[in-house]
C-alpha positions in Angstrom: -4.5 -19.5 3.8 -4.1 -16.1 2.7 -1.2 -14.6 0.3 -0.9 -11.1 -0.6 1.4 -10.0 -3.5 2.4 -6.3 -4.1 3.7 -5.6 -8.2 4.2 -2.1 -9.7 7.5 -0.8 -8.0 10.2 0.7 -9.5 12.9 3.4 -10.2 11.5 6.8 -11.2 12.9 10.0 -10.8 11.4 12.8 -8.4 8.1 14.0 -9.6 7.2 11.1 -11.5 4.4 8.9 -10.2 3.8 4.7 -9.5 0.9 2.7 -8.9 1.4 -0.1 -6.8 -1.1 -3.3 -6.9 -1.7 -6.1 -4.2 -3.4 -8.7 -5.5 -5.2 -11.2 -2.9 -5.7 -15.2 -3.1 -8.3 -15.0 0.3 -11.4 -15.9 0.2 -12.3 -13.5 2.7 -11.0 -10.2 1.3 -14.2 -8.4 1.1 -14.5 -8.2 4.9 -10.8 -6.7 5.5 -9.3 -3.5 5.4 -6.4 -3.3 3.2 -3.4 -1.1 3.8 -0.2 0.0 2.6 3.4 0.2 4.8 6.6 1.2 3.9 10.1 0.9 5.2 13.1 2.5 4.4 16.4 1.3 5.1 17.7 2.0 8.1 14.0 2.6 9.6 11.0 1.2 11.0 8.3 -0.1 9.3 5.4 3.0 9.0 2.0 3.3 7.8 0.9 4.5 4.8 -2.5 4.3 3.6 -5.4 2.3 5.0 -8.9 1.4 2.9 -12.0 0.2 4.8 -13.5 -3.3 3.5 -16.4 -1.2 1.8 -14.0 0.8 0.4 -16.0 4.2 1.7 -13.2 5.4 4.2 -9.7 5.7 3.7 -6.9 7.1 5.5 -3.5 8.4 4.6 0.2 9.2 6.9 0.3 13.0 7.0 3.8 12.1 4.7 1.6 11.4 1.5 -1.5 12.8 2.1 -2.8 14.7 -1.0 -0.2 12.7 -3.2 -0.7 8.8 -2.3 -4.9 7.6 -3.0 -5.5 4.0 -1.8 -8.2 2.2 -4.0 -9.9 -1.2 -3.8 -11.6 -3.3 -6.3 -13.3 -6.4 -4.5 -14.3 -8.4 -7.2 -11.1 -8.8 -8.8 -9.2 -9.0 -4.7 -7.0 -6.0 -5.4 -5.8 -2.8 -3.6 -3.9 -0.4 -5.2 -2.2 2.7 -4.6 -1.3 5.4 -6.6 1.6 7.5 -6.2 1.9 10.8 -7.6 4.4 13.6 -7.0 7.2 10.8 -6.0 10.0 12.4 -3.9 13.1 10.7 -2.7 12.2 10.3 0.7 9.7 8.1 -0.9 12.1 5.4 -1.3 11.3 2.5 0.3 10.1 -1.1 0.3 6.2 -1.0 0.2 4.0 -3.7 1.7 0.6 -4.9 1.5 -1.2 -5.5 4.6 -4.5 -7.1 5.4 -6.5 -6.2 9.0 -9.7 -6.7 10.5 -10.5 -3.3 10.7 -8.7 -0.1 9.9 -7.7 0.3 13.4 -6.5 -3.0 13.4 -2.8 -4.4 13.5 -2.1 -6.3 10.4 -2.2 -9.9 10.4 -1.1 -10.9 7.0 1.6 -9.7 5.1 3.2 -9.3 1.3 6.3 -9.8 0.5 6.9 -6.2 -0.7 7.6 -4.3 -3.8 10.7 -1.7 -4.3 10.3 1.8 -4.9 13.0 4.0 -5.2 13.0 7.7 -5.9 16.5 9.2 -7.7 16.4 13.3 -7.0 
């Protein structure tokens, strides 16, 4: 019913900076939060960043706070997330998730998107 489909991932070097896009084919995307996860290899799956449906609040993993800024743009179904300041322990497959709230486990997934961070 819903697919979600993260693009924008890459190799960069340390510094450098990425903006990840999740595009959405639901109907229904305008009343879910959206949210970013990540995991590295040999690690669980962790948040990342987190946008309410109106787009008003947003929340961010201590890890990229003041680097990482989660956007949303309803009318086209996208969530996107900027990366600046990439650092190595970056590196990690990113995924798009979509909740019913931002305290909400997610309950549709993407695929994910490789980034990877060289020092």
């Amino acid at each position: 019913q819903v697919q979600l489909m993260e693009s924008g991932g890459g190799l960069v070097q340390a510094g450098e900076s990425l903006n990840l896009t999740c595009a959405s084919s639901g109907r229904t995307f305008g009343i879910h939060a959206m949210g970013w996860h990540r995991q590295a290899p040999g690690k669980e799956r962790e948040f990342v960043a987190a946008i309410s449906w109106t787009g008003e609040r947003v929340s961010y993993a201590d890890s990229v706070k003041g680097r990482f800024t989660i956007s949303r743009d309803n009318a086209k179904k996208t969530v996107n997330l900027q990366m600046n300041s990439l650092q190595p322990e970056d590196t990690a497959l990113y995924y798009c998730a979509q909740s019913a709230t931002m305290g909400s486990v997610p309950d549709t997934w993407g695929q994910g998107t490789q980034v990877t961070v060289s020092s």
